[in-house]
N, C-alpha and C positions, 0 to 999 in steps of 0.2 A: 423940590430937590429930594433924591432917596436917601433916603438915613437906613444906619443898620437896626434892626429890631430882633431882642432873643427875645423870643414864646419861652418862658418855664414854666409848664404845665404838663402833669401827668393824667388831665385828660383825651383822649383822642377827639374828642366831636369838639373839645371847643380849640385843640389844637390846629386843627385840619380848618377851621371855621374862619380862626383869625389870619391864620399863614393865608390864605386865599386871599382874605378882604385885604391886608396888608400890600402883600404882593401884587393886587390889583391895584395901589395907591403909589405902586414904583417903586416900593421899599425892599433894601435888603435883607431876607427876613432868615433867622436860623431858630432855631427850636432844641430844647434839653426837656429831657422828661424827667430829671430829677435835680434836687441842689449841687451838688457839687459836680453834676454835669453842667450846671450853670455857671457857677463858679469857673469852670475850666475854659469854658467858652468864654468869659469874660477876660480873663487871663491871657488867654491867646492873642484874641481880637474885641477891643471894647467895645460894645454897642454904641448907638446914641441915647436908644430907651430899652428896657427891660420890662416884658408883662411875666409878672412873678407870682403865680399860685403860693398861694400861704401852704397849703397841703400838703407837698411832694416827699416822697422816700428820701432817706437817707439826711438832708437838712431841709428845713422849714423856710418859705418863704420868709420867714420872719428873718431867719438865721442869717442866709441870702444878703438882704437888706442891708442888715448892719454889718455885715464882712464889704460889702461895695461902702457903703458909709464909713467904715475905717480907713480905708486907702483914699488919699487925696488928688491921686492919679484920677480917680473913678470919680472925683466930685462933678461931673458935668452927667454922668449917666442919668436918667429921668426914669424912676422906680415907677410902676403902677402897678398896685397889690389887689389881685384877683383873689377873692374869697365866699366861700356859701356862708362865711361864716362873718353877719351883719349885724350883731350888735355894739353898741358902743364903746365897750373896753375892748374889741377885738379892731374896729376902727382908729380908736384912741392909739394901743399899742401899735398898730401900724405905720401911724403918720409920726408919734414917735422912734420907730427905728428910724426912718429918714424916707419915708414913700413920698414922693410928688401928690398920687392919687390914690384913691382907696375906692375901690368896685364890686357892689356885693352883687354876686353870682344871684340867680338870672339876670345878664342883663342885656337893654339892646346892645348889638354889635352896630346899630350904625352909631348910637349914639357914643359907645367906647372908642370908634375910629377918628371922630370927630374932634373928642376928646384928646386921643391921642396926636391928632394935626396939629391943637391949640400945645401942646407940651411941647411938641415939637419945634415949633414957631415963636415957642416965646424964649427959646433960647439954644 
């Protein structure tokens, strides 16, 4: 069944990367290439799941996070926090703002697609 999916990544290669594999999987897919482009997108039309670079201009996928984690509207959204940045207090802080999943940059995309099937299916 297609769900909607925001990309908040101000990558281009892995924005273009995922939008495809996604899109190939049926899904609804929109893209913000910074937080409070994301934020507004959320706003608008909630997703089902959110892939959320920790990185981006203007707010922090962290930031991101926990403004979807304040609103109780948004408690069914499914975070997954894209980052190069893989050590364990950056991990730690993530799953504390309220991430589903925590994905440190390089990573496989079939395995992140897979991943994101089971988040999807488990609720």
């Amino acid at each position: 069944m297609a769900k909607k999916i925001l990309i908040a990544d101000d990558e281009p290669s892995i924005v273009t990367a995922l939008e495809f594999l996604l899109q190939r999987e049926g899904h609804d897919v929109r893209v913000a290439r910074q937080g409070e482009e994301a934020l507004r997108s959320i706003e608008a039309d909630p997703p089902d799941l959110v892939l959320l670079d920790i990185m981006m201009p203007v707010a922090s996928g962290y930031e991101v996070c926990k403004r979807i984690r304040e609103r109780p509207q948004w408690a069914a959204i499914k975070v997954v926090m894209l980052s190069a940045k893989g050590r364990d207090a950056e991990v730690a802080k993530g799953m504390a703002m309220g991430a589903d999943l925590y994905v440190t940059k390089p990573f496989s995309t079939r395995e992140l697609i897979a991943q994101v099937r089971d988040l999807l299916n488990a609720g």
